[in-house]
C-alpha positions in Angstrom: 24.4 8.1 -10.1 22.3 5.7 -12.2 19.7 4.2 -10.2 17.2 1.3 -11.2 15.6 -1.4 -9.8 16.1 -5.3 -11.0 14.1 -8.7 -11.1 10.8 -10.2 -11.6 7.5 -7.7 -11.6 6.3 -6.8 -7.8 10.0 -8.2 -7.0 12.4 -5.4 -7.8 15.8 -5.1 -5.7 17.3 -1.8 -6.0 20.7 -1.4 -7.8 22.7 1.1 -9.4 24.9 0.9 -13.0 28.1 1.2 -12.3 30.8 2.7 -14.5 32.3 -0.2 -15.9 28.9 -1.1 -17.3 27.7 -3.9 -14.8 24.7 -3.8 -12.3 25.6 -3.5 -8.5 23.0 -4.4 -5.9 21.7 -1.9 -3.5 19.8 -4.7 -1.6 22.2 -4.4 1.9 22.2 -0.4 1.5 18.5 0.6 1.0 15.0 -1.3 0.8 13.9 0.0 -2.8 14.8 3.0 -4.6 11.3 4.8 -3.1 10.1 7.0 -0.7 12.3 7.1 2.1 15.6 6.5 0.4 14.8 9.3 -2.2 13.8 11.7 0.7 16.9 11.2 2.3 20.3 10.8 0.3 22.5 10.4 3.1 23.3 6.9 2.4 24.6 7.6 -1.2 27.6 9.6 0.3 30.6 7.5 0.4 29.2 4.5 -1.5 31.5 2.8 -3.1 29.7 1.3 -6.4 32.9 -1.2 -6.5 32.3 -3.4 -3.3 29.0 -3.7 -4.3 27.4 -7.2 -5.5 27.6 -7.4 -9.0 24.4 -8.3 -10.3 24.9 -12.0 -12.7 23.6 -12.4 -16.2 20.9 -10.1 -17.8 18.2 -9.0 -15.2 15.3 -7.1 -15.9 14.9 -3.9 -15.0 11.8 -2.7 -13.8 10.4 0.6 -13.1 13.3 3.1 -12.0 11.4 3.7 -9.0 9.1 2.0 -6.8 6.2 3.1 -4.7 4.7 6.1 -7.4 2.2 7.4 -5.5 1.1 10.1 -8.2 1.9 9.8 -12.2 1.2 13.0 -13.3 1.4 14.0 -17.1 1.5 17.1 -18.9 -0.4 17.9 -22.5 0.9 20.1 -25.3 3.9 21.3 -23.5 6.5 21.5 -26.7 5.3 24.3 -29.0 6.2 21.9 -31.4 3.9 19.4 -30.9 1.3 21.4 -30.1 1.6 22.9 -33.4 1.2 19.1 -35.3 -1.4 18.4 -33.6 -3.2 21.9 -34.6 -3.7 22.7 -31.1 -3.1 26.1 -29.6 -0.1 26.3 -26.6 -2.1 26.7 -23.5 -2.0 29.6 -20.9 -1.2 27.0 -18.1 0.0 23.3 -18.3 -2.5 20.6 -19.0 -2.5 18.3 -16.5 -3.7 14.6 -16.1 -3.3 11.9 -14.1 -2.0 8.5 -15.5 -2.9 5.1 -13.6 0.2 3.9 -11.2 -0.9 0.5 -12.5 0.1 1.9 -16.0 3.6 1.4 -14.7 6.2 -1.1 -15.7 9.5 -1.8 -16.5 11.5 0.4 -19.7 11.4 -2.7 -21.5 8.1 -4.5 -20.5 5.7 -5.0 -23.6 3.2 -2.4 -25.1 -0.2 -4.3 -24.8 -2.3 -3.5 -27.2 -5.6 -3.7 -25.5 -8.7 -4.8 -26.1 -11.1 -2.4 -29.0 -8.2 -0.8 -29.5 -7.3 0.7 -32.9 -5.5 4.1 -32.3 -2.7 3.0 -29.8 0.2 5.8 -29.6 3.7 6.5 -28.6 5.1 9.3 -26.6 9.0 9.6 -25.3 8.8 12.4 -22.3 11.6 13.3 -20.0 10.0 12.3 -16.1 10.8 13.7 -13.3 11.3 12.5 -10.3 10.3 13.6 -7.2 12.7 13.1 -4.1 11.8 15.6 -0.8 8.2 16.7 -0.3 6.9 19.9 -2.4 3.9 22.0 -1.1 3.9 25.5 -2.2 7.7 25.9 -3.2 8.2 28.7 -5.7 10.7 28.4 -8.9 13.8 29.0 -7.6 13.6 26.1 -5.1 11.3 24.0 -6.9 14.8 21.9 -8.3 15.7 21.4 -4.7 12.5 18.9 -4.2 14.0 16.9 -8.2 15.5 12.9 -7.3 16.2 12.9 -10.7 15.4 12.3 -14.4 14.6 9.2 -16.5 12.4 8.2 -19.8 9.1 6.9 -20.1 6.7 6.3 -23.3 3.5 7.8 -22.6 1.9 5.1 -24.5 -1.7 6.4 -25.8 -4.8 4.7 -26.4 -5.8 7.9 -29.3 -9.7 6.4 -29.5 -10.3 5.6 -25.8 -8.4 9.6 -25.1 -10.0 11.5 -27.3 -13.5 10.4 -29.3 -15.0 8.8 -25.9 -16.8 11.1 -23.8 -15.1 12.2 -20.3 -11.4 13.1 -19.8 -8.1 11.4 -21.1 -7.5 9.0 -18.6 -8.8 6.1 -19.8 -6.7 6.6 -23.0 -3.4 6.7 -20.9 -3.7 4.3 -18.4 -4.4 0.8 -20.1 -1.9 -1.4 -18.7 1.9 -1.7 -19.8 1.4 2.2 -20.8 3.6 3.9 -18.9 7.3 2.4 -19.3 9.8 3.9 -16.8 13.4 3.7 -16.9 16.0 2.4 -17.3 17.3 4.5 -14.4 17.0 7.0 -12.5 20.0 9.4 -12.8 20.6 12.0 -10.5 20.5 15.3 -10.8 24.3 16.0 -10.7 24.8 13.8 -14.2 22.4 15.8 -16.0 24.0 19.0 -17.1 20.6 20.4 -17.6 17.0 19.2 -18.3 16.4 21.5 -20.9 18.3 20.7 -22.8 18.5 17.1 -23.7 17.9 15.4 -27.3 15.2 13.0 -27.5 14.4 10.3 -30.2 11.8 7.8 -31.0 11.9 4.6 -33.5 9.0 2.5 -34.5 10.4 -0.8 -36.2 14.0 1.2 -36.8 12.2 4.0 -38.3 12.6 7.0 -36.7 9.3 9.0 -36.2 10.7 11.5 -33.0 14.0 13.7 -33.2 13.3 16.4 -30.7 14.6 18.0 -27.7 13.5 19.5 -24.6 15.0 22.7 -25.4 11.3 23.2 -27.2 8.8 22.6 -23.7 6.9 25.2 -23.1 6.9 25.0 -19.5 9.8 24.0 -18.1 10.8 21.4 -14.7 11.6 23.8 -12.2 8.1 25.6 -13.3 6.0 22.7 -13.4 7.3 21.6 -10.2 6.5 25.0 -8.4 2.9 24.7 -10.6 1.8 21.6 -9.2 2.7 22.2 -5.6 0.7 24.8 -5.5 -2.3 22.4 -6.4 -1.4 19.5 -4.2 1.8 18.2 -2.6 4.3 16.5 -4.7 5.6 13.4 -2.4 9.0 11.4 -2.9 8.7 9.1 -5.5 5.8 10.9 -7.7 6.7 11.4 -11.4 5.9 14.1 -13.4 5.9 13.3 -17.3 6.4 16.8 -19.3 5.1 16.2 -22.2 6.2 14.8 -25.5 7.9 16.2 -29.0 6.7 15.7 -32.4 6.5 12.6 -34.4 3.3 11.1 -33.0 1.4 9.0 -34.9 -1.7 11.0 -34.1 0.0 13.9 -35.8 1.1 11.8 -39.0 -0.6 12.4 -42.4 -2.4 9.9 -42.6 -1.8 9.2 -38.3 -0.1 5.8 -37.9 -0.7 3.4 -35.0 1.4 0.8 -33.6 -0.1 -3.1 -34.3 0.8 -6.3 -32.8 5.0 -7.1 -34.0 5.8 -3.6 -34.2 9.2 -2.8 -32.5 9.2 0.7 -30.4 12.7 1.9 -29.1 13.2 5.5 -27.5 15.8 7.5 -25.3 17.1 10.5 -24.5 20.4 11.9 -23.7 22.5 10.7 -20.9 19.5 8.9 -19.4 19.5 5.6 -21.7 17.1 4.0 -23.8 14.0 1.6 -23.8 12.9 -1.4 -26.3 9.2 -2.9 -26.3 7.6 -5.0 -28.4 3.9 -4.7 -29.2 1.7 -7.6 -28.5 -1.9 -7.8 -28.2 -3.4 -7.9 -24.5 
């Protein structure tokens, strides 16, 4: 099933894509496609996507999931990248926390913001969390997955790296953390680890990777992080991006205000944004 979540920003409905292409509306089923209705499935069994409303014209789809309590990223976790940007793999995942106010719909603008010169594009496979996880080992830790989507880890390179203090600040500007189009479940995706993933700055393609090359894998990261804090339903996970950064690029390249940035990975659909400056 293909979840997401339509209308104006702070207003989303939830709906679903149906097969034949068009948007049905979840409204009468389930509040938002969040905590509670991603803890318990029950009410996906014997839904009909047919006598569902269909959703008119072109809506836009925010955020494939609502109420994101934690948005937590993870650095350096293709061997590939890592190797581009002449850093070494690390023993354990890098982890850092991206602003839930960085959140916003798969084809929501990249702000440019203010002072800043070194703005970035990431496509990562997220993960979404659907029961609670608190000190689940591997082989369970899929047990505790809602599901799979895209997001662009957009990157402020300047504000991350050559300011003092951690790399926060660099990922959480606003309209940096694009999420969707949907959420698809975990029975449509034959498996996370193995999925093509691409990347196109004004039709130029500038990623072509896969996550057959993350060094730390879903189910492991899952188990990880529980073991830290506890994952709750609607927390994404963002593992990490392939090569093709414009950080990594001789010389690097950075997106500027007309730019075009378009991004997806297999079976879990694509994102457009335009650049504009906040």
């Amino acid at each position: 099933m293909k979840l997401l979540r339509h209308g104006p920003r702070g207003a989303e409905r939830p709906g679903l894509l149906h097969t034949d292409g068009t948007i049905r509306d979840l409204s009468g089923v389930v509040p938002d496609i969040a905590g509670a209705a991603l803890a318990d499935t029950g009410w996906m069994k014997g839904l009909d996507p047919a006598a569902l409303p269909v959703v008119p014209g072109r809506p836009r789809l925010g955020p494939c999931v609502g109420g994101t309590g934690k948005f937590i990223c993870i650095g350096l976790n293709y061997s590939d990248h890592a190797a581009e940007t002449g850093a070494r793999v690390p023993p354990e995942p890098i982890i850092f926390m991206k602003a839930t106010s960085a959140i916003c719909g798969p084809d929501d603008p990249i702000l440019i913001p203010r002072g800043s010169q070194k703005t970035d594009w990431e496509v990562e496979l997220g993960v979404v969390i659907g029961r609670p996880a608190k000190y689940v080992g591997e082989a369970e830790a899929m047990d505790h997955v809602a599901g799979y989507c895209v997001i662009n880890d957009v990157s402020e390179r300047a504000f991350q790296i050559e300011r003092q203090g951690q790399w926060t600040k660099g990922k959480s500007c606003d309209n940096f953390g694009q999420t969707g189009p949907w959420l698809v479940t975990p029975d449509e995706v034959r498996d996370p680890q193995d999925l093509k993933m691409w990347l196109k700055v004004n039709g130029q393609t500038m990623q072509d990777g896969s996550t057959r090359t993350m060094v730390y894998g879903v189910a492991y990261l899952v188990s990880y992080l529980s073991q830290f804090f506890t994952l709750h339903p609607g927390d994404i996970i963002s593992t990490g991006t392939p090569p093709g950064v414009g950080l990594g690029m001789k010389p690097p390249r950075f997106l500027r205000p007309g730019d075009v940035v378009e991004l997806g990975i297999e079976g879990l659909g694509s994102q457009r944004q335009d650049v504009v400056q906040d």
